[in-house]
C-alpha positions in Angstrom: 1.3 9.5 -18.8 -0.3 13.1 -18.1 1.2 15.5 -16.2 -1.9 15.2 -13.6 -2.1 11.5 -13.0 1.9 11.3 -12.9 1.5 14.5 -10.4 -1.8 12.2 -8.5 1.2 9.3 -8.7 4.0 11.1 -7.0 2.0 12.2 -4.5 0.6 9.3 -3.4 3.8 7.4 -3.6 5.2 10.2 -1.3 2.1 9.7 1.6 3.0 5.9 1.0 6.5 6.5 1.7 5.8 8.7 5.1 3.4 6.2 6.0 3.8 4.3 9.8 2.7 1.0 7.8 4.6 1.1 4.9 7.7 -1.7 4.4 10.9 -1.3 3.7 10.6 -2.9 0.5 7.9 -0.8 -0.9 9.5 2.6 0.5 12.8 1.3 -1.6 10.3 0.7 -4.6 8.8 3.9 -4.1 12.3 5.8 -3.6 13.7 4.1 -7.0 10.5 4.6 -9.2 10.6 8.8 -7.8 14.9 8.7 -8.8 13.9 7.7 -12.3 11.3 10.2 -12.9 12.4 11.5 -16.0 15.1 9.0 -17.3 15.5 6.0 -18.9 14.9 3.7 -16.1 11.0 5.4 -15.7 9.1 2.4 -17.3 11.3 -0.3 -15.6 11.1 1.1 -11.9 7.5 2.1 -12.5 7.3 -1.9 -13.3 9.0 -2.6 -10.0 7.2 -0.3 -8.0 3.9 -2.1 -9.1 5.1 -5.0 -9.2 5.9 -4.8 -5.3 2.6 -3.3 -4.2 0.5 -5.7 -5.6 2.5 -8.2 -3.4 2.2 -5.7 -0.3 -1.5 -4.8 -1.0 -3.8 -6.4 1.9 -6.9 -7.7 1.7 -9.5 -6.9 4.8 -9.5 -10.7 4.8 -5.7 -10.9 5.2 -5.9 -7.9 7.9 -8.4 -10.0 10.2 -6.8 -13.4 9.8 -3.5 -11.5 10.8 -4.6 -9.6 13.5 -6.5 -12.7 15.0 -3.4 -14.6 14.4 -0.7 -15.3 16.9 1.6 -13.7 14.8 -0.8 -10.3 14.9 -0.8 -10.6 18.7 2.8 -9.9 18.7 2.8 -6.8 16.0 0.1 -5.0 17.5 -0.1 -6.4 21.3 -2.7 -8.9 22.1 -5.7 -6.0 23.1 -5.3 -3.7 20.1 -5.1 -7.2 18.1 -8.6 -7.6 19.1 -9.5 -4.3 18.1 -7.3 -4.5 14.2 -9.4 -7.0 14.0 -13.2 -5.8 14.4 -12.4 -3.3 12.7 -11.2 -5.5 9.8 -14.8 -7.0 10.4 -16.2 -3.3 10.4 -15.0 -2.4 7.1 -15.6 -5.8 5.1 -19.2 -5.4 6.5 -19.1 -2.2 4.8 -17.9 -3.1 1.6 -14.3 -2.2 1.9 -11.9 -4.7 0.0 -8.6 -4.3 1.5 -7.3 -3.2 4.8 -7.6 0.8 5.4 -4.3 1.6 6.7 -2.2 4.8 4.9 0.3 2.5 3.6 -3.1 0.4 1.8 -5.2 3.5 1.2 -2.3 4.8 -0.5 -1.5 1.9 -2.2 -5.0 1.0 -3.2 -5.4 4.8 -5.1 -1.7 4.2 -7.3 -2.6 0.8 -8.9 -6.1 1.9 -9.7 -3.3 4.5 -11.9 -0.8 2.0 -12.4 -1.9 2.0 -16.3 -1.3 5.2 -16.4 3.0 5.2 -15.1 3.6 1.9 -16.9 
């Protein structure tokens, strides 16, 4: 990989990691692929690390089924709920594909590069 897009990498990976949304699983991802910068475990925690967004990545369809969803109700409190999800509906109107969060936006930009780190 270049030396800019493995720079563009890190950096999203490090907004991902400080992001309120992001999961425990993809921070660990995140942490492991960033430890093996530079050795011999690169290409197999870069593999990981991809591997795991893709699973984590959410669609703006998945963000307004959850947040009309029962189980959304309890995550972000039945009122804000209502509001996760227009905006969900504001967004897909809009053309967006997958939910606008900083753990997603920051997601979303590292697997458009993930050819580039694997």
């Amino acid at each position: 990989m270049n030396q800019s897009a493995k720079d563009y990498v890190i950096e999203k990976v490090k907004e991902l990691m400080n992001a309120f949304s992001c999961c425990a699983d993809a921070k660990e991802a995140a942490q492991n692929w960033l430890d093996a910068i530079g050795t011999d475990q690169e290409k197999d925690q870069a593999k990981n690390l991809i591997a795991e967004l893709e699973l984590d990545l959410v669609t703006v369809d998945g963000l307004i089924e959850f947040a009309e969803s029962e189980a959304g109700a309890k995550v972000f409190g039945a009122e804000h709920a209502k509001e996760v999800a227009a905006h969900g509906r504001e967004i897909k109107a809009a053309g967006a594909k997958y939910c606008d969060c900083p753990a997603c936006a920051a997601v979303e930009a590292i697997l458009e590069k993930k050819d580039a780190i694997l």
